[in-house]
Phi, psi and omega in degrees: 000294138001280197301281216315307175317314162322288190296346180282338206274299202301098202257088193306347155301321162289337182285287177344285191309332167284334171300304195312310188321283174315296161324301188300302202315301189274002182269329171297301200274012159276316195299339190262350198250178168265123207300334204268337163298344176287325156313305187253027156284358182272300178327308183329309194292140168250149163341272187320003168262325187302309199290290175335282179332315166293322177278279174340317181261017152291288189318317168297004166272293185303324187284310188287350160292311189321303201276320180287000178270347216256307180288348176268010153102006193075020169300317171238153183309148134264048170249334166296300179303323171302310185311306172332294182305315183299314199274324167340266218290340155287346159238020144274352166255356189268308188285148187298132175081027187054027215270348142316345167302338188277023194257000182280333162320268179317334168279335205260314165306318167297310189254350163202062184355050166287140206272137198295302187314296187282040155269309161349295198275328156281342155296308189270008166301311184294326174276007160289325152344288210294325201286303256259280208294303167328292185306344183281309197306295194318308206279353191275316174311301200303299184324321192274351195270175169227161150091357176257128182336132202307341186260322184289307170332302218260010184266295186276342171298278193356269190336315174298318200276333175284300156351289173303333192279315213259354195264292148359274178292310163343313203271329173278337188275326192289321184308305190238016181021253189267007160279358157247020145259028159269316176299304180319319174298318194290347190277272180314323200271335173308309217250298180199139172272316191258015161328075209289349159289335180270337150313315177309297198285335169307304167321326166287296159312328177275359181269355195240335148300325160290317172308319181253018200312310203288358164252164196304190136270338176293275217312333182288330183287274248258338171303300197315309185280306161337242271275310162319306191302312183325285215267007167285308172307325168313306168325275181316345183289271137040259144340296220268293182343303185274343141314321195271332176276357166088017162279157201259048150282176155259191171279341189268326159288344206275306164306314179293337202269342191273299145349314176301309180313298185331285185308318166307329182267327146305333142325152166243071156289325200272129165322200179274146179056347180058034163280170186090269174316316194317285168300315206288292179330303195302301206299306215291358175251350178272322180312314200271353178252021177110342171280165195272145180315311218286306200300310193280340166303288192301312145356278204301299200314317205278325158320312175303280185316329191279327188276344169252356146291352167252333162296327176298315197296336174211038098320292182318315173295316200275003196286294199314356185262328171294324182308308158330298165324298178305320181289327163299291163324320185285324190313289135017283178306000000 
């Protein structure tokens, strides 16, 4: 089930070139450290943090099984749904460009022959979710940090101050739909009409109003704090890592760096594996907070493994349980 998906979504021009991608990036960025801080910025960590860490990034599995059950009306389990999420988020990170996202679509259509228009509107309800709470966190962090050169400050309240803006509007089109994009067109129609970013965006609104016509306001509220729980746990994942590694963040920063991390990944920027961009992203929010090139290089690589050593592990886990399911189902039949 697994290989087949894999072989319709995997476009070898694109793969290559993510490979090509991937190299340069990590190959730039070893080139600046000694190979042997990286080992021990890994060593660094002790076990109960790596296991906390692990447990922490289950639970954040468990929320985003929670928030797609909540958006399918309670239709599939979530013990179904988890497995679903463990093979999603591992091959949205191994294939390039996000181009893994349909793949919770096709499982979810496959293995329990939910009709592909909602599944769509519960995959992009939700990352307007994940975008809404990340961007809540970030601004709440940007408030709290202190103590950074007046152009780094004034880089990220911008970012923030945008952010909210964009949250805002996120927040008016699922609540009040199309009496607010009526208004807005009536806004826009004052100022300029053939505006083609503003078309765009129009255009975009009206589609996250269609998508999200059909739910309720509880099941959007109640998606909302799921979702809050979800990346608090992710964050904290984070947390604890870079805590075992001794670096001379705070917690608030710690949030702005992982948000950065975030944000980068929402781009269809990311390689095969999310090497390269992955670490680059890490280095360039660890740089800005004081760490030294060699430590925020060695940092960001020793995070990436450890983080995709919990994604493999339950990927793996979530193929063998469908795949179980499906053998059972055929038995059955």
């Amino acid at each position: 089930m697994f290989i087949e998906y894999v072989r319709i979504k995997m476009n070898k021009k694109k793969v290559l070139l993510s490979i090509v991608i991937a190299l340069i990036l990590v190959t730039f960025l070893l080139i600046q450290i000694d190979i042997i801080d990286l080992f021990n910025v890994l060593s660094s960590i002790p076990p109960s943090f790596i296991v906390l860490g692990f447990i922490l990034y289950v639970l954040s599995y468990f929320f985003r099984a929670l928030r797609f059950r909540i958006l399918l009306d309670g239709e599939i389990s979530i013990r179904d749904l988890f497995s679903i999420v463990c093979v999603h988020n591992m091959v949205n990170n191994i294939l390039p460009a996000r181009t893994g996202e349909l793949s919770y679509v096709y499982l979810t259509r496959k293995l329990h022959n939910k009709k592909t228009g909602e599944v769509i509107t519960t995959l992009l309800v939700a990352r307007v979710f994940d975008f809404i709470t990340v961007s809540l966190l970030f601004f709440i962090s940007a408030f709290m940090i202190q103590n950074l050169p007046a152009i780094i400050m004034k880089a990220i309240w911008i970012i923030a101050v945008f952010l909210v803006l964009v949250v805002f509007m996120l927040i008016s089109l699922i609540y009040f739909g199309e009496e607010f994009i009526y208004l807005v067109k009536r806004i826009v129609a004052r100022f300029e009409r053939n505006n083609r970013m503003i078309n765009y965006a129009m255009r975009k609104g009206e589609e996250i109003v269609e998508f999200s016509g059909g739910l309720t306001k509880v099941v959007i509220l109640r998606s909302f704090f799921v979702s809050f729980g979800m990346w608090i746990t992710s964050y904290m994942v984070a947390l604890v890592l870079i805590t075992g590694m001794r670096l001379n963040l705070n917690i608030f920063e710690i949030l702005i760096c992982t948000s950065f991390l975030v944000f980068t990944t929402i781009l269809p920027i990311q390689g095969i594996l999310g090497l390269g961009s992955t670490e680059g992203a890490w280095s360039i929010a660890f740089l800005i907070f004081g760490i030294s090139k060699e430590v925020a290089i060695s940092a960001s690589f020793g995070l990436h493994i450890i983080s995709l050593c919990y994604l493999l592990i339950l990927g793996f886990y979530g193929i063998k349980k469908l795949e179980l399911g499906l053998n059972n189902h055929r038995v059955k039949v």
